[in-house]
C-alpha positions as CSV (number, residue, x, y, z in Angstrom):
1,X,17.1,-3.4,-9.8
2,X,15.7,-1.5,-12.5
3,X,12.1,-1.3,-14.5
4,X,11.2,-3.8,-16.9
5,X,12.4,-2.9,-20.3
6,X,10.0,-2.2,-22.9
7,X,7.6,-0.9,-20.2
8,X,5.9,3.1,-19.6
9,X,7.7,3.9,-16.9
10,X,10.0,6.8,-16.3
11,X,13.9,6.3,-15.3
12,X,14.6,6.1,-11.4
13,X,17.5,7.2,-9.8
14,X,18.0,4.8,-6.7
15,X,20.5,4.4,-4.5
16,X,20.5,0.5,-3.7
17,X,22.1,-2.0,-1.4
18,X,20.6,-5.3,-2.3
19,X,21.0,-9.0,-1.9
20,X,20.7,-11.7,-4.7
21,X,20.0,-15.4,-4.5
22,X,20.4,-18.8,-6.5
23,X,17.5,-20.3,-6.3
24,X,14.7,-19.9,-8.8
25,X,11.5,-19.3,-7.7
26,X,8.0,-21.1,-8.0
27,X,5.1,-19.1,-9.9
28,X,1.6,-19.5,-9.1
29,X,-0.1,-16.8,-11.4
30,X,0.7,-15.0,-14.4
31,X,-0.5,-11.3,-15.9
32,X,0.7,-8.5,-17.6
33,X,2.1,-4.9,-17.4
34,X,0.7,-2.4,-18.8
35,X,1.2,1.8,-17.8
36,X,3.0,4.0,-15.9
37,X,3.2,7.8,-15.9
38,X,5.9,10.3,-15.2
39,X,8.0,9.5,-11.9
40,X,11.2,10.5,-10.4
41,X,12.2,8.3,-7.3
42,X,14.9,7.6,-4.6
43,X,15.0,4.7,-3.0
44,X,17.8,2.1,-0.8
45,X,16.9,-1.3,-1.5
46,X,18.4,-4.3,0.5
47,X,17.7,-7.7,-0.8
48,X,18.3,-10.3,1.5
49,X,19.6,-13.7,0.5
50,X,21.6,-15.8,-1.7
51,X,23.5,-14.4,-4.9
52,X,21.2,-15.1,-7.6
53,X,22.0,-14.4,-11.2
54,X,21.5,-11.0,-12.7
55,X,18.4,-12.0,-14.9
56,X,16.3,-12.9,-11.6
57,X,17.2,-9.5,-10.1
58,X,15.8,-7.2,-12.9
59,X,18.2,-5.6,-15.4
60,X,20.5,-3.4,-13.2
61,X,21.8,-0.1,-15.1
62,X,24.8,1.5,-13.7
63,X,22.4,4.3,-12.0
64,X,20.5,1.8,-10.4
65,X,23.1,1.5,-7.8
66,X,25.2,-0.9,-5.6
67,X,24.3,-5.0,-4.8
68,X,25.5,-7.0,-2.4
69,X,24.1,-10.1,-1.1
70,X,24.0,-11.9,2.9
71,X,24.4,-15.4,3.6
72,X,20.4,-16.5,4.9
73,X,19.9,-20.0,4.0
74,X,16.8,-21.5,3.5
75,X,13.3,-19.8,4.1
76,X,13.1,-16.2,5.2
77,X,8.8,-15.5,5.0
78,X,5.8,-13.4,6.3
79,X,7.7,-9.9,7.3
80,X,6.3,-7.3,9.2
81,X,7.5,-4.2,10.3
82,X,7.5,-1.3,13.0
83,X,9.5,1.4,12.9
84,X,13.3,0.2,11.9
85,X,12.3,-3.3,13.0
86,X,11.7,-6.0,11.0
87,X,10.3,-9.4,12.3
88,X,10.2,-12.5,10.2
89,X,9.6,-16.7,10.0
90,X,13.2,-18.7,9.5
91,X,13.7,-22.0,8.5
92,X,17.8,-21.8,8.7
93,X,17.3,-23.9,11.7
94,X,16.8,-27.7,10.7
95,X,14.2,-26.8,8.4
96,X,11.7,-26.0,11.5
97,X,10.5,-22.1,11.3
98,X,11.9,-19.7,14.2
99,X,11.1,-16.0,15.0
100,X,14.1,-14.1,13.6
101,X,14.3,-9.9,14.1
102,X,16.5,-7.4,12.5
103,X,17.2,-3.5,11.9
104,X,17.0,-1.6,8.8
105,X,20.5,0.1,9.6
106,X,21.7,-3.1,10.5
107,X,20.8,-4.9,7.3
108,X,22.2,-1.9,5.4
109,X,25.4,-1.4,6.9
110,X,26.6,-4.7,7.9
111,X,27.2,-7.2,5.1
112,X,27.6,-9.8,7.6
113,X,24.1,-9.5,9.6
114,X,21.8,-12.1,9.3
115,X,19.5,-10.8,12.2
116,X,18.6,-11.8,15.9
117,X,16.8,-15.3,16.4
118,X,14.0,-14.9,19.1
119,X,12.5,-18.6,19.2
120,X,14.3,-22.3,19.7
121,X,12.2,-24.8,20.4
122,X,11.9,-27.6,18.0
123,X,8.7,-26.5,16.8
124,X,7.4,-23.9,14.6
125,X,7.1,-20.3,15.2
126,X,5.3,-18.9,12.5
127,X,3.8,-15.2,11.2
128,X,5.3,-12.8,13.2
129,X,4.0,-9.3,14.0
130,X,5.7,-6.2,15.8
131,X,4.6,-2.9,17.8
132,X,7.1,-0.8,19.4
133,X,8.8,-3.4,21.9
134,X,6.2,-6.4,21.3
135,X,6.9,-9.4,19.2
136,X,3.7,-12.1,18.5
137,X,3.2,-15.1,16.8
138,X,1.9,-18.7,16.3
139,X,3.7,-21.7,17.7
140,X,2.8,-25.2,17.9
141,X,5.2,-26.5,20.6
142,X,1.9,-27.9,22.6
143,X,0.5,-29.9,19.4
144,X,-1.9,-27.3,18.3
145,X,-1.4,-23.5,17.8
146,X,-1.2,-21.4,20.1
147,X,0.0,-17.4,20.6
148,X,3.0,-15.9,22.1
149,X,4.4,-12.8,23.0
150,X,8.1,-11.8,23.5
151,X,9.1,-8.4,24.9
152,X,12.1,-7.2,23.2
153,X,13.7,-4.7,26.5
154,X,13.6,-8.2,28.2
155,X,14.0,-11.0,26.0
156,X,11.1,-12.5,28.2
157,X,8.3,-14.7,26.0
158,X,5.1,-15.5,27.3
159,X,2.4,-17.7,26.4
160,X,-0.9,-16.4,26.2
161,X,-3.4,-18.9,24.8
162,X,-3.8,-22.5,26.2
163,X,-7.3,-23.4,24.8
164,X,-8.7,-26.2,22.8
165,X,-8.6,-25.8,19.0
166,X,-6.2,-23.3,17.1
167,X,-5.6,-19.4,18.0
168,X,-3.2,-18.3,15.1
169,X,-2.5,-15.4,12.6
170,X,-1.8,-13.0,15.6
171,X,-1.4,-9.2,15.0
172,X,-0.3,-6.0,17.3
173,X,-0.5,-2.8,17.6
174,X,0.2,-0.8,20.3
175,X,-1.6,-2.4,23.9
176,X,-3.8,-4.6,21.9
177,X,-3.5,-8.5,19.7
178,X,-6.1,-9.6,17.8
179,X,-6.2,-13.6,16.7
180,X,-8.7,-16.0,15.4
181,X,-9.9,-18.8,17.4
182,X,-11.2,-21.7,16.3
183,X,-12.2,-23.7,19.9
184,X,-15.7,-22.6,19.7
185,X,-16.2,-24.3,16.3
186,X,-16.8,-21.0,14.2
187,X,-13.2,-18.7,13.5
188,X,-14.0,-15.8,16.1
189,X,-11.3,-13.4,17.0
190,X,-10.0,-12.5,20.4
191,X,-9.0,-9.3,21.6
192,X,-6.1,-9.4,23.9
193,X,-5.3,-6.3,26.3
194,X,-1.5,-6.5,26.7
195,X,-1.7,-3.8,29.6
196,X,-4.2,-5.8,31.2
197,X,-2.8,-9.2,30.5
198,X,-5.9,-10.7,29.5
199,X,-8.3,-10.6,26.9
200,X,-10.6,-7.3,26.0
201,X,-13.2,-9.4,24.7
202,X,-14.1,-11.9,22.3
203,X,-15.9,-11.3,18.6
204,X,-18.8,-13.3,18.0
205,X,-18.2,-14.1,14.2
206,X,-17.2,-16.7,11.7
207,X,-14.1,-15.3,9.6
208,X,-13.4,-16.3,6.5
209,X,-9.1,-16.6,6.6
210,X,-7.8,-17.5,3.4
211,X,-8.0,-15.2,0.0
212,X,-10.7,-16.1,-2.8
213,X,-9.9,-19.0,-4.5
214,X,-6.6,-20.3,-2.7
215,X,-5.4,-21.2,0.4
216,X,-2.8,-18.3,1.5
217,X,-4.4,-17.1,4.7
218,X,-4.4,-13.3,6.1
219,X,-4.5,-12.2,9.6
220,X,-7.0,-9.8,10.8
221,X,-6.6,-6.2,10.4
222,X,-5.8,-4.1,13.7
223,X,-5.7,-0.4,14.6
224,X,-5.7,1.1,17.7
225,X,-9.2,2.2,16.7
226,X,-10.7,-1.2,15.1
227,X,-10.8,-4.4,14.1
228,X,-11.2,-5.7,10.7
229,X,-12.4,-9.2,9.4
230,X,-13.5,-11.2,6.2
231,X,-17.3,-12.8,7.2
232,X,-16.8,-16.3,6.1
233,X,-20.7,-16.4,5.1
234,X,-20.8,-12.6,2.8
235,X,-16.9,-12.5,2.2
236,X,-17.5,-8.9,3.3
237,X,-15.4,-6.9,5.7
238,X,-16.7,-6.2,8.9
239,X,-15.7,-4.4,11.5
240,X,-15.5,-3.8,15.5
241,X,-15.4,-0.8,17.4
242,X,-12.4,-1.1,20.2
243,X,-13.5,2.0,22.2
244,X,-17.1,1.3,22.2
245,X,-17.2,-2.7,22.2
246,X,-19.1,-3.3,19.5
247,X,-19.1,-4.7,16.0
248,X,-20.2,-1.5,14.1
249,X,-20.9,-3.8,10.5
250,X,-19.5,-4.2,7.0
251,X,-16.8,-1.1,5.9
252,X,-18.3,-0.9,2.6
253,X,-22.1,-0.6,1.7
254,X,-21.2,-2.6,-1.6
255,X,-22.0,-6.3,-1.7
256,X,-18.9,-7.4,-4.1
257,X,-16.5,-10.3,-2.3
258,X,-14.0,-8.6,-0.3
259,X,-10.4,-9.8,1.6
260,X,-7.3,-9.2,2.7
261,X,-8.4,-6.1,5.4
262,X,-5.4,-3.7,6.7
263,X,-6.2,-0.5,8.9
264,X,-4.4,2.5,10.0
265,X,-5.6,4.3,12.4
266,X,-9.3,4.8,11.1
267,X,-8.4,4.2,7.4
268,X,-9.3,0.7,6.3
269,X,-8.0,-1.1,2.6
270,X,-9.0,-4.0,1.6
271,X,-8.8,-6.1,-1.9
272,X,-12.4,-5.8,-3.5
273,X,-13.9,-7.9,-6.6
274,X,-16.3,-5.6,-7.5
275,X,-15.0,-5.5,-11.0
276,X,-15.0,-9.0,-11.5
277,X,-13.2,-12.3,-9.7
278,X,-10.3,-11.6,-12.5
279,X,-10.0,-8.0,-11.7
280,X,-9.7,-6.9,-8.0
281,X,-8.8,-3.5,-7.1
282,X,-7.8,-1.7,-3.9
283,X,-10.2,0.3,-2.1
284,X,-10.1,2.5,1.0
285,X,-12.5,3.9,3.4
286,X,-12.4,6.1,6.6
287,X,-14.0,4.2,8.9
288,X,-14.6,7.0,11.5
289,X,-16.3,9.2,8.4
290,X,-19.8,8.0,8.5
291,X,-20.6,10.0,5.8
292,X,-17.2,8.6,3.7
293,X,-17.4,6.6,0.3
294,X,-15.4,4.0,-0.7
295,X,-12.2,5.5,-2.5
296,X,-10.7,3.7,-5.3
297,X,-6.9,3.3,-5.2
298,X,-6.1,1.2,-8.4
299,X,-8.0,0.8,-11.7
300,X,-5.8,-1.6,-13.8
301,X,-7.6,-5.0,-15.2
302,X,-5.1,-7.3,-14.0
303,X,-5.0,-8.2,-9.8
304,X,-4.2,-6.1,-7.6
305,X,-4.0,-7.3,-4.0
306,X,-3.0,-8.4,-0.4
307,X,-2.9,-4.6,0.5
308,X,-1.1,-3.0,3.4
309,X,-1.4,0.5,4.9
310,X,0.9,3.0,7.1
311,X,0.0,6.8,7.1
312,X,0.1,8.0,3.8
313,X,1.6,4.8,2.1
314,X,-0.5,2.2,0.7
315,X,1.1,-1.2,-0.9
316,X,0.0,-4.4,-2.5
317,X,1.0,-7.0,-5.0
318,X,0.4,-6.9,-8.6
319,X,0.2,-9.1,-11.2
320,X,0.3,-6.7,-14.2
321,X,4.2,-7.1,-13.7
322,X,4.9,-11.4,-14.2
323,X,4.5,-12.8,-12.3
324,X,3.7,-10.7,-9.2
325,X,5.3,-7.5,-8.7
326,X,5.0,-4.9,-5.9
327,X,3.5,-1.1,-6.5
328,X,2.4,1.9,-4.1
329,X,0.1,4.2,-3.7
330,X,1.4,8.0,-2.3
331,X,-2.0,9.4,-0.8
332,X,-0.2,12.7,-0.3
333,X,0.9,12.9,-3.9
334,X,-1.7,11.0,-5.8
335,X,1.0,9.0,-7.3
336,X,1.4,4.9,-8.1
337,X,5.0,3.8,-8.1
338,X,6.4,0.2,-9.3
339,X,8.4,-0.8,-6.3
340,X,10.0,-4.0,-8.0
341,X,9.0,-5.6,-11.1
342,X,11.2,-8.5,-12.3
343,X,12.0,-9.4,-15.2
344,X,11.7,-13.1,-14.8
345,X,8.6,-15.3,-15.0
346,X,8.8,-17.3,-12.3
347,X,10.1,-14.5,-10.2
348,X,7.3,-13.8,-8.2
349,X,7.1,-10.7,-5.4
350,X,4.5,-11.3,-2.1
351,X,3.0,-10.2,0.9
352,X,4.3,-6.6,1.5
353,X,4.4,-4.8,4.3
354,X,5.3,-1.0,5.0
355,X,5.4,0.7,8.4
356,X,7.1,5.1,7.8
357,X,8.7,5.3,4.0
358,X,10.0,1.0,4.2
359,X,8.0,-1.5,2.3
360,X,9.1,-5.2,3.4
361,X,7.9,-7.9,1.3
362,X,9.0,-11.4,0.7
363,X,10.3,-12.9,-2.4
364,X,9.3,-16.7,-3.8
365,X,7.9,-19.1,-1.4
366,X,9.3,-21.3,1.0
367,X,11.6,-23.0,0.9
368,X,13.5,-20.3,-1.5
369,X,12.3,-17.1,-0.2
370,X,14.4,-14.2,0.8
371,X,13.1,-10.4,2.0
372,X,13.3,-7.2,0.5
373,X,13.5,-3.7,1.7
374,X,12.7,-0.7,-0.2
375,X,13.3,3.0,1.5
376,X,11.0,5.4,0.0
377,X,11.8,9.2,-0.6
378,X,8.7,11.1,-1.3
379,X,10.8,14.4,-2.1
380,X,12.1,13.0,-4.6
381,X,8.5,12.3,-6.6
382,X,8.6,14.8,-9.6
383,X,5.6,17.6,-9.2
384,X,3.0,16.7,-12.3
385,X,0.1,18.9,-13.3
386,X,-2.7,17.2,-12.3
387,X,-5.8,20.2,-12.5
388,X,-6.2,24.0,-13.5
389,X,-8.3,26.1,-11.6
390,X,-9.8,29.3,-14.2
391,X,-10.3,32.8,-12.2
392,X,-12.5,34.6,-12.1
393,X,-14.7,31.7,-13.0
394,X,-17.8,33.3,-14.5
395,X,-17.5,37.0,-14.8
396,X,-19.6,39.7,-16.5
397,X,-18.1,41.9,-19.1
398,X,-20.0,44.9,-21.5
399,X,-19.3,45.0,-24.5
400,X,-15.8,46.6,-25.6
401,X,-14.4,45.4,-22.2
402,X,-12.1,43.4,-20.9
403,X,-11.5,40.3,-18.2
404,X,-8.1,39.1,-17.4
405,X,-7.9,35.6,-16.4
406,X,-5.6,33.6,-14.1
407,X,-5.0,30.0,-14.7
408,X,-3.8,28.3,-11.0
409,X,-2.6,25.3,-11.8
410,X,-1.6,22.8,-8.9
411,X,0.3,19.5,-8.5
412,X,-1.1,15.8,-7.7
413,X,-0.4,16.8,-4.1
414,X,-2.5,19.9,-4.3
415,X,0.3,22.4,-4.1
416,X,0.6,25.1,-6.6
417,X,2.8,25.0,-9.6
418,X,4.6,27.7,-11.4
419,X,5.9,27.8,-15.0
420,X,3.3,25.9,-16.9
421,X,2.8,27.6,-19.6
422,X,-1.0,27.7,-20.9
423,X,-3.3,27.8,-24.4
424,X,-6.3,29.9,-24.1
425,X,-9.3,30.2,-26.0
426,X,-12.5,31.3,-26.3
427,X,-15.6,28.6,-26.9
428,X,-17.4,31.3,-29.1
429,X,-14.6,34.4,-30.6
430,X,-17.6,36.3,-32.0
431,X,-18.8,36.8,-28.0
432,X,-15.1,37.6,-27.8
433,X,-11.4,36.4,-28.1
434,X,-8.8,35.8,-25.4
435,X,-4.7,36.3,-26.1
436,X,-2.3,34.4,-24.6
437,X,-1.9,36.2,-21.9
438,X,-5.3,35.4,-20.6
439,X,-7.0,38.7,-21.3
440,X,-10.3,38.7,-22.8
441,X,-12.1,41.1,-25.3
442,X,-15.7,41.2,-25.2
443,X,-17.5,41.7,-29.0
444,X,-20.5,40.7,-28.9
445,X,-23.6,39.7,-26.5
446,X,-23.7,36.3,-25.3
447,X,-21.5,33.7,-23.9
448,X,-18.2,32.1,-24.2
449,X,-16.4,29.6,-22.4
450,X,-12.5,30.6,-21.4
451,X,-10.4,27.2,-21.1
452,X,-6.8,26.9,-19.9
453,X,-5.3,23.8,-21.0
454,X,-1.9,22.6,-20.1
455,X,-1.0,18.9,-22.1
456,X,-4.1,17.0,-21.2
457,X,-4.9,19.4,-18.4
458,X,-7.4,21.8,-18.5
459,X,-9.6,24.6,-16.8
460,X,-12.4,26.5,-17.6
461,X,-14.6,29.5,-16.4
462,X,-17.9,31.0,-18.3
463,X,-17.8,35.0,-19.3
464,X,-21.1,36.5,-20.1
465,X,-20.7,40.0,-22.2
466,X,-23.4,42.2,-21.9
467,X,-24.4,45.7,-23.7
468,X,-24.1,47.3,-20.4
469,X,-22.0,47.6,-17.8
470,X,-22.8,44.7,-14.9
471,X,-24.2,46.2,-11.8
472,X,-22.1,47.5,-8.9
473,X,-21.6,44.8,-6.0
């Protein structure tokens, strides 16, 4: 794998173990690349699935590390991941969809892995999800769909739902599922207590499933604080309160069409078309902050979308790269990484998933898609200079004296840098003039501004010279 040639990006160093495949894949949208910044990165990347030919795979460099490929026929779709686990829909199995699970390690270490199938009935078992030693999803052996859970120390499965209509798009985390259900004639959601073996409670609302203008549905979003939705009505996310019992409203005060809802903990992302149905962005809130604003992650014009979030790591797909690529956000270091941008048009990256320093996501659509794993080594982002802090900031000087300034300049994770070397000058040199060294000479009455600037980087402070000495704190 390597960056896209001709685009702003800087070189990764990545140690890889990938898989390639054969088939080419289906494209459903198109849009264009356009910036990166400065990046250093180290990543293990394991494709899964057929040997493809080096043009689908991006344009491997010798740097770029070793491929190899695994034997998965057919479909591999809808990831998720906990931990080292990854869970995932199979179609290997005469063409039907089973429940297939597999390690990280494994994947990486043994070329001949293909992972551990779950499900057998000839039915489908379809969009998976995984906490800790849970494993849910749809199945449709009893004509409609309804939700199962396996426990993994057991290999024991267990139906849960057995009510009219359709309970599907199951998620987990921790003691707690969350599923629509459509028996009541609306899409509510169920809350199911896995401690308690039965359900929490049931939210009274009509969810909208399926992403603006298409039909690829999205499950709800589930913390062990809340619940997330899309109303089907506003095509706003609301929210519901797990401790308290209550639906607490809409995450966002803006009234632009929202979807695609993922939560960690009380941190809530969600694809938002506030910039125009061509143009969505991510956006994040802290949803236990009632006095938080809505934070946006990514400002580029082309779609960025299907968002996922674990601690500090925030991933979508993005068209920018053509067909659909995958990127990150780093909270902790302010920085936006290309995880995998093909080179090929028809190439297209989707639904990613990340769960510690992996991203999962899924490559082509059924019946050609294969799964990717990316490892993500934030050490190895490069420290950028992203402000300058000017000290003292606005001193008092008489005439004849002099103020040394300090420029503090600090990295797009807030930590402090050394060795930046830094232009000063004085907004007004007949107030007075500043050397290099940051020491300023006061000439005249009045009042000058001091900047440090680093690159496009800069700081400033305000010094006002008077023709006496400034009073005694």
């Amino acid at each position: 794998m390597s960056i896209r040639s001709g685009q702003p990006v800087c070189a990764y160093r990545m140690a890889c173990t990938a898989i390639l495949r054969e088939e080419s894949k289906s494209s459903n949208k198109g849009g264009k690349m356009t910036k990166r910044t400065h990046l250093a990165l180290l990543c293990a990347v394991v494709i899964i699935g057929l040997l493809i030919p080096p043009v689908l795979a991006g344009e491997a460099s010798p740097e770029a590390g070793d491929y190899f490929y695994r034997p998965f026929d057919y479909a591999q779709d809808h990831p998720d991941i906990d931990g080292d686990i990854i869970v995932w829909e199979d179609s290997r199995n005469d063409n039907l969809k089973d429940i297939y699970f597999g390690t990280v390690d494994r994947f990486r270490d043994s070329p001949g892995y293909t992972g551990e199938r779950i499900t057998s009935d000839p039915a489908f078992q379809k969009r998976p999800s995984i906490s800790g030693d849970y494993i849910v999803w749809q199945g449709n052996q009893s004509g409609n769909w309804d939700i199962y859970l396996y426990e993994r120390s057991s290999k024991t499965a267990e139906k849960l739902t057995d009510d009219p209509g359709d309970q599907r798009l199951p998620a987990i985390h921790g003691d707690y599922i969350a599923w629509y259900d459509d028996s009541s004639g609306k899409t509510e959601i169920v809350l199911y207590d896995i401690a308690a073996g039965d359900v929490k409670d049931t939210i009274k609302c009509d969810a909208r499933t399926t992403i603006p203008f298409g039909k690829t549905e999205f499950k709800p979003a589930l913390s062990d604080k809340y619940v997330a939705w899309v109303d089907k009505a506003s095509e706003r996310v609301h929210y519901y309160d797990i401790v308290a019992g209550v639906e607490r409203g809409t995450a966002s005060t803006n009234v632009a069409r929202q979807s695609w809802p993922s939560l960690y903990g009380s941190l809530i992302v969600w694809e938002d078309y506030r910039a125009g149905t061509e143009n969505s962005d991510i956006y994040m809130r802290d949803l236990g902050d009632p006095s938080s604003e809505d934070r946006q992650i990514t400002y580029n014009s082309s779609d960025q979308a299907s968002p996922a979030m674990y601690e500090n790591i925030i991933v979508w797909e993005d068209t920018r790269s053509v067909p659909r690529g995958i990127y990150m956000y780093d909270l902790d270091h302010k920085e936006e990484i290309p995880v995998y941008l093909s080179d090929d048009d028809t190439d297209e990256h989707l639904y990613p998933v990340v769960s510690g320093n992996t991203i999962v996501w899924q490559r082509g659509a059924s019946p050609n898609s294969n799964l990717y794993i990316f490892i993500y080594n934030p050490e190895a982002v490069e420290p950028t200079l992203a402000s300058i802090e000017v000290t003292p900031a606005t001193p008092t000087v008489e005439i004849g004296g002099e103020v040394g300034f300090t420029a503090i300049c600090y990295d797009q994770s807030d930590n402090t840098m050394t060795g930046v070397d830094i232009d000063w000058t004085s907004s007004d040199t007949t107030v007075g003039t500043i050397d290099q060294t940051g020491t300023f000479t006061a000439l005249a009455e009045g009042a000058a501004d001091i900047t440090a600037t680093a690159g496009d980087i800069f700081g400033t402070a305000t010094v006002t010279v008077t023709t006496q000495a400034p009073p005694e704190a």
